[in-house]
C-alpha positions in Angstrom: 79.1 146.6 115.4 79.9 149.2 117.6 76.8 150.7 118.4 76.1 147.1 120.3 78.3 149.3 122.9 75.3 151.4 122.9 72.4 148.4 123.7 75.0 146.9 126.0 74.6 150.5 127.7 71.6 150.6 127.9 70.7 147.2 128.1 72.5 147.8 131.7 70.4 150.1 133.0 67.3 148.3 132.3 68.6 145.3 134.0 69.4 147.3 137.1 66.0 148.8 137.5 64.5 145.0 136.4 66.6 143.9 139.4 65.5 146.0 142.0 63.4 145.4 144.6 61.5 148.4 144.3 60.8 150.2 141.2 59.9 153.9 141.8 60.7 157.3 140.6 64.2 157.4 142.0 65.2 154.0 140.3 63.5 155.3 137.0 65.5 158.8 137.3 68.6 156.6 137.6 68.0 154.2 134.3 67.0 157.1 132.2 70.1 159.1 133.4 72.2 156.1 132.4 70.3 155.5 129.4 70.2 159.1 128.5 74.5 159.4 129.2 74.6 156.2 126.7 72.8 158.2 123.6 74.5 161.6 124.0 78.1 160.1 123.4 76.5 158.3 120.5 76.2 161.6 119.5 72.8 161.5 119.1 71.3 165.3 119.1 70.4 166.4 122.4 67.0 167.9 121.9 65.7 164.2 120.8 67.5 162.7 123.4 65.7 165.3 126.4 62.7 164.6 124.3 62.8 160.6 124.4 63.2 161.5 128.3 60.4 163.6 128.9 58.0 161.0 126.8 59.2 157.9 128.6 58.3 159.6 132.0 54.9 161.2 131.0 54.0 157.3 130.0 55.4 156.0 133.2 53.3 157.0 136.4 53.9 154.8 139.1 51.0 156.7 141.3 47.9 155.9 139.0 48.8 152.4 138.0 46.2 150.2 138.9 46.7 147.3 141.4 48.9 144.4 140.2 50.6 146.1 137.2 54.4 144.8 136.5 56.2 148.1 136.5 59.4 146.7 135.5 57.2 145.5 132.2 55.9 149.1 131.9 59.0 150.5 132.1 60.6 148.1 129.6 57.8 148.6 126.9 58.2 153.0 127.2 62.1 153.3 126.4 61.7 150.4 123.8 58.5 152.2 122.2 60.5 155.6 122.9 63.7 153.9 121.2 61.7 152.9 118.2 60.2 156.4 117.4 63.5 158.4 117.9 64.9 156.4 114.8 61.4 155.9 112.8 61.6 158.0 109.8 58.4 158.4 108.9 57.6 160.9 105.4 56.4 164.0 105.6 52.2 164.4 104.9 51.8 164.6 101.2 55.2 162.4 100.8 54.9 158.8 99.1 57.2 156.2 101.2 59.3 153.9 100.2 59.4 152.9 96.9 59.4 149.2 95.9 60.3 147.9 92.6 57.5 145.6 90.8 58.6 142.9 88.5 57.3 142.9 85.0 58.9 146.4 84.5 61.9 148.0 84.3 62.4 150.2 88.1 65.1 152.5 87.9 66.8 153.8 90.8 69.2 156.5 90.7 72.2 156.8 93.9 73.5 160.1 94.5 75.8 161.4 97.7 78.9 162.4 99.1 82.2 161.2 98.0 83.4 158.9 99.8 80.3 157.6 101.4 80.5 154.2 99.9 77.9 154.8 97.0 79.2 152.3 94.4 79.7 149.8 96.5 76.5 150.1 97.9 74.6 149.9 94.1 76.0 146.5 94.3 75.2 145.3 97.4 71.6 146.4 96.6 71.7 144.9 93.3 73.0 141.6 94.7 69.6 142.2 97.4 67.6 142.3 94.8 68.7 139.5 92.8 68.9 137.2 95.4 65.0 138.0 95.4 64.2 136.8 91.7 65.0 140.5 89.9 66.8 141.1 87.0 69.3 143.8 87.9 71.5 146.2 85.6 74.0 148.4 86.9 74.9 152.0 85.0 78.1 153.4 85.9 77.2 156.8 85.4 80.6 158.4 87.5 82.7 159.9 84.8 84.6 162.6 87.1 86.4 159.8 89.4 89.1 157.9 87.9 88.7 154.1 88.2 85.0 154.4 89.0 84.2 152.6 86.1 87.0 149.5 87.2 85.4 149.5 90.5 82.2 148.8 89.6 83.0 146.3 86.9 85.1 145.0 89.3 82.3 144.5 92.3 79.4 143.6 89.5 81.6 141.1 88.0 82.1 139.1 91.9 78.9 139.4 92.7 77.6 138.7 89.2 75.2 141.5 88.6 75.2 142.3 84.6 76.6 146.3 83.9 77.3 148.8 81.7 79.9 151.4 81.4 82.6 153.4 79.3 86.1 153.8 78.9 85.4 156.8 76.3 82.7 158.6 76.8 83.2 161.5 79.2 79.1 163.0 79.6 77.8 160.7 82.2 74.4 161.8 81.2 74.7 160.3 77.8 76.2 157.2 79.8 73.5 156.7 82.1 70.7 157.3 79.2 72.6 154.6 77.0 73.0 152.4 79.9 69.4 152.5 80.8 68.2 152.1 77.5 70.0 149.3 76.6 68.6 147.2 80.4 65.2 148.7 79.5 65.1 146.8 75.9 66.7 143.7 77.7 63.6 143.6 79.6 65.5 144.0 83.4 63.7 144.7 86.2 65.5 147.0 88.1 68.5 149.3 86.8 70.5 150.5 89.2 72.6 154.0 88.0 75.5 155.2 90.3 76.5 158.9 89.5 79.5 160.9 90.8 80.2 162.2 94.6 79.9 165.6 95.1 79.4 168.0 97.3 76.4 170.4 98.1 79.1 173.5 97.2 79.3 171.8 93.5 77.2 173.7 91.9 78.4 172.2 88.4 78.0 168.5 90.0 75.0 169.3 91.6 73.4 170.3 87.8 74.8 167.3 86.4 73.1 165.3 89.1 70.1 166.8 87.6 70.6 166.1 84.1 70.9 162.9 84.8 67.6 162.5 86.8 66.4 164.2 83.8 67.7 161.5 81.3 67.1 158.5 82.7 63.4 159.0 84.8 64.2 157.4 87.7 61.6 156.1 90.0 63.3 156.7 93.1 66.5 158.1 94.2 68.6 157.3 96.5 71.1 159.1 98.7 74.3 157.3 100.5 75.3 158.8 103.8 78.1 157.8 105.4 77.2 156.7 109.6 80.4 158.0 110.8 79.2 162.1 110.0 76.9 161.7 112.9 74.6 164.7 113.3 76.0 166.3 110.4 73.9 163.8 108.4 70.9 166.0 108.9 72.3 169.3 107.0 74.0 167.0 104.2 70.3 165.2 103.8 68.5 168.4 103.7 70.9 169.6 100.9 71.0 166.7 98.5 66.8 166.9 99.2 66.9 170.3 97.5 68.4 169.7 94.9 67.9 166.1 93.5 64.4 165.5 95.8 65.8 161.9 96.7 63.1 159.4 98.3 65.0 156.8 100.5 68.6 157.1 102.2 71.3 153.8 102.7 73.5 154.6 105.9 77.2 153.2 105.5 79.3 152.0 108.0 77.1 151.0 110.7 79.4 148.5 111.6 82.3 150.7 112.6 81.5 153.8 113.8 79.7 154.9 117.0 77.9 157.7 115.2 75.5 155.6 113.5 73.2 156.2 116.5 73.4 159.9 115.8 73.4 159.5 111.8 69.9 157.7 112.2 68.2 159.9 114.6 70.0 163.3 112.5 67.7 161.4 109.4 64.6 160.7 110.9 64.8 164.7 111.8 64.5 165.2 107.7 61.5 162.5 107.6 63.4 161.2 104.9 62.9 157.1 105.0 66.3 154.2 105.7 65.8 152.2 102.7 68.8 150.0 103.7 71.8 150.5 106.2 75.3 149.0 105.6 76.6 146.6 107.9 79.9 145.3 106.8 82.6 145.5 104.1 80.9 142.0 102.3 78.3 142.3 99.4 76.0 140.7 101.6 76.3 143.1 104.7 73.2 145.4 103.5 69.7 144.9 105.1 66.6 146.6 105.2 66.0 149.0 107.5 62.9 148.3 110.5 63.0 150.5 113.3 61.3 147.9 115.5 63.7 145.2 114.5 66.3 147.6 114.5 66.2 148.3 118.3 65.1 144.9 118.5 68.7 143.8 117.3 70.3 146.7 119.6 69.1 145.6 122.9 70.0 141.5 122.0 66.6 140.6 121.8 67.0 139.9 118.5 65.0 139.7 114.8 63.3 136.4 114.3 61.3 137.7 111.4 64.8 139.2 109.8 66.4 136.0 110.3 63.4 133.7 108.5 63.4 136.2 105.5 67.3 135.9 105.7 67.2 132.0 105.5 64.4 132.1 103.0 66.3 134.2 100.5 69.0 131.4 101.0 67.5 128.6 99.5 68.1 126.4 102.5 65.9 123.8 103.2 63.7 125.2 106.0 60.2 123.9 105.3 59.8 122.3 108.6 61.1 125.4 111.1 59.0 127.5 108.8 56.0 125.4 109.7 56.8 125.5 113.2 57.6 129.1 113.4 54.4 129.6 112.0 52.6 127.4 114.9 54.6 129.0 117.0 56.6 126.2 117.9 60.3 126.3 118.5 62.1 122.7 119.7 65.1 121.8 120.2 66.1 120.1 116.4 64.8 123.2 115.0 67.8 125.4 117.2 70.2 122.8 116.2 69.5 123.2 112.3 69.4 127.2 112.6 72.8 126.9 114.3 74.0 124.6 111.6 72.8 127.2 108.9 73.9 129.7 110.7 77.6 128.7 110.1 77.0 128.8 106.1 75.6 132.1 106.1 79.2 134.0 106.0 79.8 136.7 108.2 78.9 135.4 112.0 78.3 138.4 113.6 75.9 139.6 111.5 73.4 136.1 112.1 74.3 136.4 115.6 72.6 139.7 115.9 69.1 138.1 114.8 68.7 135.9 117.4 67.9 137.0 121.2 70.7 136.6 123.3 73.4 135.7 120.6 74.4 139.3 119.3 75.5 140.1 123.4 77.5 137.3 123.2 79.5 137.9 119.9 80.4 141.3 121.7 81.4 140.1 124.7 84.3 137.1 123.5 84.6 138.2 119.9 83.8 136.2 116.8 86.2 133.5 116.8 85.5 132.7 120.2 81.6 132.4 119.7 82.3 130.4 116.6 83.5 128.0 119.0 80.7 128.1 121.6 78.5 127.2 118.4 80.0 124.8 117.4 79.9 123.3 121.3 76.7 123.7 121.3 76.2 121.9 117.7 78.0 118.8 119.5 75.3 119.1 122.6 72.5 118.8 120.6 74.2 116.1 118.2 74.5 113.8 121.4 70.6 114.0 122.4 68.2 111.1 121.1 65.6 112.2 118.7 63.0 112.5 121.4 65.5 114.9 123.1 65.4 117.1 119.9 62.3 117.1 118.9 61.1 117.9 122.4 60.2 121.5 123.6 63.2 121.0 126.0 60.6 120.3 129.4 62.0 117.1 129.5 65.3 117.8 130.6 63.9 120.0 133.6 61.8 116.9 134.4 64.8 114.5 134.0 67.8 116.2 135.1 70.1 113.1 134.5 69.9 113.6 130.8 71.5 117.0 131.1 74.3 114.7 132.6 74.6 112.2 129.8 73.9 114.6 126.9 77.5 116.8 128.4 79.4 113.3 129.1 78.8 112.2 125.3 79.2 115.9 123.8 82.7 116.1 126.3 81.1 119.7 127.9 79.8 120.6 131.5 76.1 120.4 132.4 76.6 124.2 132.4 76.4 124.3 129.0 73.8 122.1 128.6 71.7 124.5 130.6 72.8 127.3 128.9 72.1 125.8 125.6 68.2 125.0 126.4 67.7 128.3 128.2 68.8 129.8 124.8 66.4 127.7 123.5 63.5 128.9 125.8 64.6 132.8 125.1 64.2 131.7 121.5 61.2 129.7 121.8 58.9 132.5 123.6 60.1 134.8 120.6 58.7 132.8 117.8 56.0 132.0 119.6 55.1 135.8 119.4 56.1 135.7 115.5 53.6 132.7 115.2 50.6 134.2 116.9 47.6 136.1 114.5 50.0 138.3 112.9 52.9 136.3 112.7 50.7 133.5 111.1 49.1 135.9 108.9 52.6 137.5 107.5 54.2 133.5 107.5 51.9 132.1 105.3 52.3 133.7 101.7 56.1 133.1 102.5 55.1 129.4 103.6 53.5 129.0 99.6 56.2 129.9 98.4 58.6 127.8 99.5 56.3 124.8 99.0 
């Protein structure tokens, strides 16, 4: 992705000021400058970014902090809170949030947006989301104005397997849509997905169309496709599409090539219109849900533990016993070997990567062939530890140091690696340790029933 140029950025200039001897005002004017630099050519706007300054140095004061407080922690927590709250798109007062679909009933969700912005692609991706869940998902090609619309949809719902409906002949995409949503409805599907043309807010004959169809078919919320590489312009093309088809929820596109996205998301959380989902690959599977926390989280290489167990659950892999221990809080050494091992069945590398703390840094800095081949080393590391080895919290090779040495002469690497590998293992260990406290056992459990 290459807004990981952007946490690498800024990653940088925390590490710096983490580094130092002494942390003060100068050192913080420094980072924030860096950081600051880093966000503006993401083109995010400049008022939020001279706002996310001003905030992160009102919550820093070096002068009244009492005796024995880590500033370097201080300053860590204000630009990651700050970072989190310039891309949190919270809804206006009065506004509902985001809508989620209940099974038992048919949920229909209407996608409107600009042509081009990757719109029918993205009603399958979502649909595919959504089955992968236990829905029953339609699709409704509703785009009559755009020749081959129709082939393309078929064409996507047919690969990924998501039942549609569509027409050669009929021309009124509002009778389309209404038949299409009609016939899911007495089918008894739980969420109908209908795609409509691109258009453009100076349309006015699309834009009423786009009406009629919200008109026809009821939809319970509607979506709006932006594509991340508009930047800033995101926030006029938002506001426009609001005024006319009152959308709920917004799926960015092309997060995974474009530098803009930084400047996309912030330009939408101006409009207080909520991310449903962004877009993070040309794969039906590269669409996830959109967390500001986990977001950043993913940004900086710390990683998404909680993303990455939904992830696995939704995959029917058998992960009974890391769930158990991620609910604990526990996080050996067998349980990084299996998530590896999963890891590599999951498709697209770099997008797994990004989940875990450490890992996404590493896919940008030697590519994804390369790290395919560090994983895989480090699948051979742990493959040549005894079971007391893996099932350990990996103490017992600081204790030992000779089995470092054995464990890299029987998996043919250096002792290097073999250090690397269990400080990834610690890095991963204090996160789910986090995700297994209170809250984390609180949110694990329901998921935990269900598996069983």
């Amino acid at each position: 992705m290459v807004l990981a140029d952007l946490g690498r950025r800024i990653n940088t200039a925390m590490a710096d000021i983490t580094r130092s001897n002494v942390v003060d005002e100068k050192a913080l004017d420094s980072m924030l400058k860096e950081i600051c630099m880093a966000l503006l050519e993401s083109d995010v706007n400049v008022k939020l970014v001279s706002t996310l300054r001003a905030n992160i140095k009102k919550k820093i004061n070096f002068k009244d902090s009492a005796p024995g407080v880590n500033k370097k922690r201080m300053v860590q927590k204000a630009v990651f809170d700050e970072l989190v709250a310039l891309v949190d798109c919270q809804p206006e007062a009065g506004e509902a949030g985001l809508f989620k679909p209940r099974k038992g009933r048919s949920n229909v969700i209407m996608f409107v947006g600009l042509q081009g912005a990757g719109k029918t692609t993205s009603c399958t991706k979502l649909a595919l989301w959504y089955q992968r869940r236990g829905f029953k998902v339609g699709l409704v090609c509703a785009d009559t104005f755009r020749a081959g619309a129709f082939d393309q949809l078929k064409q996507n719902a047919t690969k990924a397997k998501v039942p549609f409906y569509g027409s050669y002949t009929e021309t009124d995409p509002v009778v389309v849509a209404a038949e299409g949503v009609s016939r899911f409805r007495n089918e008894k599907f739980d969420i109908i997905i209908v795609d409509t043309s691109g258009r453009h807010r100076q349309e006015a004959e699309l834009f009423a169309e786009m009406v009629q169809i919200g008109e026809a078919v009821k939809p319970d919320q509607t979506i709006m496709v932006l594509d991340a590489s508009i930047g800033q312009a995101a926030e006029s093309q938002s506001r426009a599409f609001k005024d006319s088809s009152n959308f709920g929820a917004i799926i960015l596109t092309k997060m995974d090539g474009h530098a803009k996205g930084g400047g996309a998301i912030s330009a939408v959380a101006a409009t207080h219109t909520p991310i449903a989902f962004i877009g993070t690959g040309e794969h039906m599977q590269d669409i996830e849900p959109f967390t500001p926390t986990q977001f950043i989280s993913k940004l900086l290489g710390m990683g998404d533990m909680q993303g990455l167990v939904d992830h696995v659950k939704h995959l029917n892999l058998d992960q009974k016993e890391t769930m158990k221990h991620i609910e604990q809080g526990i996080f050996t050494v067998r349980d990084l070997r299996d998530q590896l091992s999963n890891i590599m069945k999951m498709g697209p590398l770099s997008k797994m990567a990004s989940m875990i703390p450490g890992m996404g840094q590493l896919m940008g800095e030697v590519g994804e062939e390369e790290s395919g081949k560090r994983m895989k080393r480090m699948l051979y590391i742990m493959d040549s530890m005894t079971e007391k080895e893996l099932d350990s919290d990996g103490k017992i090779f600081v204790s030992e140091p000779s089995r470092c040495t054995r464990v890299a002469k029987g998996s043919g690497t250096s002792v290097r690696e073999v250090e690397e590998l269990l400080s990834q293992q610690r890095t991963m260990a204090k996160m789910v340790k986090q995700v297994g406290g209170a809250q984390g056992k609180k949110a694990l459990r329901p998921k935990m029933k269900r598996l069983r």
